[in-house]
C-alpha positions in Angstrom: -28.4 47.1 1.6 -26.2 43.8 1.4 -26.9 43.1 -2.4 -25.9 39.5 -2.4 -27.7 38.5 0.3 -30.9 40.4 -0.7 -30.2 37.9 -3.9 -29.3 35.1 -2.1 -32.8 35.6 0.3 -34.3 36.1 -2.9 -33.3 33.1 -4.9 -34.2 30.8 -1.9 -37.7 31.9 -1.8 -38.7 31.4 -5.6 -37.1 28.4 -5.4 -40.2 27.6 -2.9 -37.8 27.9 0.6 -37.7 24.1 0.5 -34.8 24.1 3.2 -37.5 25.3 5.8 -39.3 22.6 7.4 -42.3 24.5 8.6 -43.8 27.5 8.2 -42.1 29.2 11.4 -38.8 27.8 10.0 -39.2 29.5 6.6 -40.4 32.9 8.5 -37.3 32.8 10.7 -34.8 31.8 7.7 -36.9 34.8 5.4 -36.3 37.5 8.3 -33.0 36.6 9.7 -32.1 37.0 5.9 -33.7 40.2 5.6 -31.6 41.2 8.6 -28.3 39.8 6.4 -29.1 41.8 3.8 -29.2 44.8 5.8 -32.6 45.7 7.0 -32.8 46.4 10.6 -35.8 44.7 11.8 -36.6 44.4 15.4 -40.2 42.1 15.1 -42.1 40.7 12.1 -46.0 39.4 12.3 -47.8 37.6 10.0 -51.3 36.9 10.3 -53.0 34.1 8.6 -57.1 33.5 8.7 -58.3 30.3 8.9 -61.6 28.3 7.3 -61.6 27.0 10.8 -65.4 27.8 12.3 -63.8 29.3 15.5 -60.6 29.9 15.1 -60.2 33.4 13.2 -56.5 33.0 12.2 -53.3 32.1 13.5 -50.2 34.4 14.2 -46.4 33.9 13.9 -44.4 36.4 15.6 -40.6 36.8 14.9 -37.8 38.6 16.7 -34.1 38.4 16.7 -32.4 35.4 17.8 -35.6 33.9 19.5 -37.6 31.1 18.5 -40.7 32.6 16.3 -43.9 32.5 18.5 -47.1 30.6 17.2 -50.5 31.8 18.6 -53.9 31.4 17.0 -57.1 33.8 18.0 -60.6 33.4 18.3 -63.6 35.6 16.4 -63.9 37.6 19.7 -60.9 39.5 19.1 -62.7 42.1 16.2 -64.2 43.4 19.3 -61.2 43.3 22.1 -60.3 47.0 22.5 -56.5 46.4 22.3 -57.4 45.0 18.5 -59.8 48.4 17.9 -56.5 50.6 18.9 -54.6 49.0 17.0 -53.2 49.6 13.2 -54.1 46.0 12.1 -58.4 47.1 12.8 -57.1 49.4 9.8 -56.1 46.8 7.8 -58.5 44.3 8.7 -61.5 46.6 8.0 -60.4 48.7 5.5 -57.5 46.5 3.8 -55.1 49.6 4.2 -51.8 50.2 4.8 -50.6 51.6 7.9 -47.4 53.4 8.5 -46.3 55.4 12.0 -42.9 57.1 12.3 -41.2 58.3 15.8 -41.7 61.4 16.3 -44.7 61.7 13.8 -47.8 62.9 15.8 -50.6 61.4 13.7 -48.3 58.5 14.6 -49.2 58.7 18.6 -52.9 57.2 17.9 -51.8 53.5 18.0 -50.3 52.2 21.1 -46.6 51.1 19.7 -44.5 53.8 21.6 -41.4 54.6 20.1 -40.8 52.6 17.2 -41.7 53.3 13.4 -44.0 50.3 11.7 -45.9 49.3 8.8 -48.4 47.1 8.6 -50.1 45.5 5.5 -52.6 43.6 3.7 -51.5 40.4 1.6 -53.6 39.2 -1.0 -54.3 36.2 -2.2 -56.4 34.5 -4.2 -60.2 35.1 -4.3 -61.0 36.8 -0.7 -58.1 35.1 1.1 -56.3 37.4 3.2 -53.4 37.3 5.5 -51.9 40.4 7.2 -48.0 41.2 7.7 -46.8 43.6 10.2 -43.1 44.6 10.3 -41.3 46.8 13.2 -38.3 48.3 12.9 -36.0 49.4 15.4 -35.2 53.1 13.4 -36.9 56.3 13.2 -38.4 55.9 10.0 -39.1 54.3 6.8 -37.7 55.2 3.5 -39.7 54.0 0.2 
């Protein structure tokens, strides 16, 4: 890990990321530093909920050297069957943490071949919520 630019990430964001325009800008300046500072990732997701009556939440999706993708979803996708085999249902439901490995068979369940990822509830205050998924291009994660 690349100390000074773990501090220099660091720094930046309790400062408030003010440099960052928007909130794509200051995921793309907070992962492209965690990259700098040594950690190998190959997509980030963040998932936001709304208090919008039909929109459910919004997503940001990250990956190197392209523009960080902006999508919102609708209520109906609790019951789409890609979101039911996926690791964020886990999270969503149960507010659990979800890590897979390569290589790990209890891994093979969700449908994210070949790569090792963690996904993770955010709390905030009161019973708002946002979810964070990170994928990494290696074999594993070390805690």
């Amino acid at each position: 890990m690349n100390v000074p630019e773990l501090q220099k990430l660091t720094d930046w964001l309790i400062d408030g990321a003010r440099s960052a325009a928007s909130p794509s800008r200051m995921m793309a300046e907070t992962c492209e530093g965690l990259v700098a500072a040594g950690l190998p990732l190959w997509r980030v997701g963040v998932f936001v909920r709304t208090l919008h009556p039909d929109i459910f939440g919004r997503n940001f999706i990250w990956r190197p050297g392209a523009e960080v993708e902006l999508g919102t979803v609708d209520f109906n996708i609790l019951d789409a069957p890609e979101f039911q085999a996926s690791p964020l249902a886990i999270v969503f439901r149960q507010g659990l943490e979800v890590r897979a490995r390569v290589g790990d068979p209890a891994s093979q369940r969700f449908p994210i071949p070949n790569r090792s990822f963690l996904c993770h509830p955010r709390r905030f205050t009161f019973s708002w919520r946002s979810r964070r998924a990170t994928v990494t291009g290696t074999p594993s994660f070390k805690r």
